[in-house]
N, C-alpha and C positions, 0 to 999 in steps of 0.2 A: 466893757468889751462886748462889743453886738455877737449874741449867740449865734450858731452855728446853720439854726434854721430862719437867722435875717440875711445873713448871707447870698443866698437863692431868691432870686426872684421867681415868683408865682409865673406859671406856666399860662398865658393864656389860653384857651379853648375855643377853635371856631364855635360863630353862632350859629344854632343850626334851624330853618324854619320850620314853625311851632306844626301840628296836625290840620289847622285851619289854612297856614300860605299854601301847605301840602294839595290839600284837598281843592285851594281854588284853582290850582296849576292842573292838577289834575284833570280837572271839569274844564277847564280851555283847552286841552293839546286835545280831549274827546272830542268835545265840539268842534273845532281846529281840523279833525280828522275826518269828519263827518262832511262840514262845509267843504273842505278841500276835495275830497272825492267826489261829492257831488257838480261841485266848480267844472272840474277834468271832465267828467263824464257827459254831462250837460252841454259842455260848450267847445270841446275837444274831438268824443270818440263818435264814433260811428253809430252806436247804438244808444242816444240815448235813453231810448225808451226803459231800457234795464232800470238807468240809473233812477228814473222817473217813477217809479214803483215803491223806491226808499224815502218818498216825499213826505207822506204820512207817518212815518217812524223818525225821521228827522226834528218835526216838530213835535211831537210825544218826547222826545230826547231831551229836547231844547227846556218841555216843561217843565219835563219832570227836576231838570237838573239848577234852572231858577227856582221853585220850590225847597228843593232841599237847602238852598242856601237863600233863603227868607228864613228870620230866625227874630226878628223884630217885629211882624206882623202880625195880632192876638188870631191864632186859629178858628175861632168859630168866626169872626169879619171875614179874613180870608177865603173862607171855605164858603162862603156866600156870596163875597165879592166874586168870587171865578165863576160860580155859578149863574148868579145873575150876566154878568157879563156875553158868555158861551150863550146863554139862552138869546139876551137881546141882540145878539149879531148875525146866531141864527135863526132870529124869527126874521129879520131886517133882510135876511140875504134872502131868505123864501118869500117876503112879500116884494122883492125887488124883482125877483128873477119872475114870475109870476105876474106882475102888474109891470114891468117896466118904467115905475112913476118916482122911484127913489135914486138910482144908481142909472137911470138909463137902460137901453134895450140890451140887455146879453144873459148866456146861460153857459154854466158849468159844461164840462168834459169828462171825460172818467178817469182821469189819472190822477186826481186826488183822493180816488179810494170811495167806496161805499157811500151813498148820497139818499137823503131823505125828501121828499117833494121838490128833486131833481135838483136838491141842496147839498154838498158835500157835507157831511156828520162832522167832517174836522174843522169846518170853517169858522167852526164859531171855537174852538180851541185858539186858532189862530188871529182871533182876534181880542184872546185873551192874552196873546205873549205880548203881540204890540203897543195894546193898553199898560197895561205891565211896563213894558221896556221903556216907552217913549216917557211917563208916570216916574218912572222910578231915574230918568236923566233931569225932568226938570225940576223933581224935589230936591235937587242937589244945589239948586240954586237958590238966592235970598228971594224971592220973589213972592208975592201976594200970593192967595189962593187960587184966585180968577187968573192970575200973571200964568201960575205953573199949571194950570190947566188950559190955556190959548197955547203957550208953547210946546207943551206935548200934543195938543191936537196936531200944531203944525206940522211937528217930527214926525208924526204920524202918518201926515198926508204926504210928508216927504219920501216915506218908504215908500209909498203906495203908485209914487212917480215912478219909482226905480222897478215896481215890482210890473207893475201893467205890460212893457215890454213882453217882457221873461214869460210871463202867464200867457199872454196869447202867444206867441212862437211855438210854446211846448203843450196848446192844446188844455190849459187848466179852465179858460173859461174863454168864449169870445163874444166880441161885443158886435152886432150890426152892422153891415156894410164896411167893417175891421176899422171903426171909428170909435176913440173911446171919449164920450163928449165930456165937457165941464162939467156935464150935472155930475156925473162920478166923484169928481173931487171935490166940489160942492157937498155933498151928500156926505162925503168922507169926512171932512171937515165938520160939517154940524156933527155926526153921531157918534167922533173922535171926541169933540166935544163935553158930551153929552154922558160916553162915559169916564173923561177925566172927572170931570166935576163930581162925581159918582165914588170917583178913586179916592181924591180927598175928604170927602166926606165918611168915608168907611174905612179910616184908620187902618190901612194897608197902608206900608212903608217900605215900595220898592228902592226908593233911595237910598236905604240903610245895604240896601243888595249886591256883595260885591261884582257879583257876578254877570251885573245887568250892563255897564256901559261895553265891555267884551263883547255881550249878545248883539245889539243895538249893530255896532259897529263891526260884526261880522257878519250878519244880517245885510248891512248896507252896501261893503263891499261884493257881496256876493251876490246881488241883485244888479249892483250897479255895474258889476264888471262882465255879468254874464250880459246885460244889455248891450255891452259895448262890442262883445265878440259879436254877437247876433245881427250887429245892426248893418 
């Protein structure tokens, strides 16, 4: 005779997502909040200028919040890797805007914040998130070493289509006679290059990053959709 506690069937229990699905949701509706504000303000209200001043704390947000969810990456390579990086993008951007012989003829604005030998201070941050993000999409793929380092360059330079628009409209940098030539992208392209290969070689494993195809891809709409009110 089945006792009295076979009888009852066990209760199932919703699942509930663990601290980690918490925390990546989390860090998207942030960013999510951020991007979208700026989206509206940017390319809606009347005053952009306001919103243009949260430019520099958007991308410190952005870092800081890939960072925290790198957790595969040995810290002292990481901590090297950013550094390096930051340094060679801004030493690239001061020898460009100063010689005109890398990127072609243009120079900075001051709405990127605080600028050193007429170089924004954050610009080579920002050329850590893109190495990063583009880096940590094509590790996701089977691909050869030299493979996921051509494909990230070229995601790379595909931001870079979407972002040129948006930069000159709002005054971040402009280019000569308001032309922005192939050498730019050219340029883009070799030193996107230059530091994917960098990427892989220094056991940084943005791939492993849940966090990075959301950035990438909220990055891109957002460049690409502000272009499109703009244009």
């Amino acid at each position: 005779m089945p006792q009295p506690d076979q009888l009852t069937s066990p209760v199932a229990t919703p699942a509930t997502p663990g601290p980690a699905p918490r925390r990546l949701l989390a860090a998207q509706l942030v960013l999510l909040l951020f991007y979208a504000t700026g989206f509206v303000g940017l390319g809606l209200s009347h005053d952009p200028g306001f919103y243009l001043q949260f430019m520099p704390l958007t991308l410190l947000l952005t870092a800081a919040l890939l960072l925290a969810f790198d957790r595969h990456s040995p810290a002292p390579m990481f901590g090297w890797f950013g550094l390096t990086v930051m340094l060679v993008g801004f030493g690239v951007e001061v020898a460009g805007v100063q010689t005109s012989a890398i990127f072609g003829n243009y120079s900075y604005g001051t709405t990127m914040g605080p600028r050193l030998l007429e170089v924004p201070i954050i610009i080579g941050l920002n050329w850590l998130i893109l190495t990063y993000l583009a880096g940590g999409l094509a590790q996701r793929l089977p691909l050869p070493g030299f493979g996921r380092a051509l494909l990230a360059a070229l995601l790379m330079v595909g931001m870079d289509v979407c972002i040129e628009p948006v930069a000159v409209h709002f005054g971040w940098w402009k280019w000569f006679a308001d032309v922005i030539p192939l050498q730019n992208f050219k340029a883009w392209f070799a030193l996107s290059l230059i530091l994917q290969v960098y990427l892989n070689r220094s056991h940084v494993q943005p791939g492993r990053n849940p966090l990075v195809p959301f950035v990438y891809l909220l990055q891109l709409l957002f460049f690409f959709g502000l272009g499109w009110l703009i244009g």
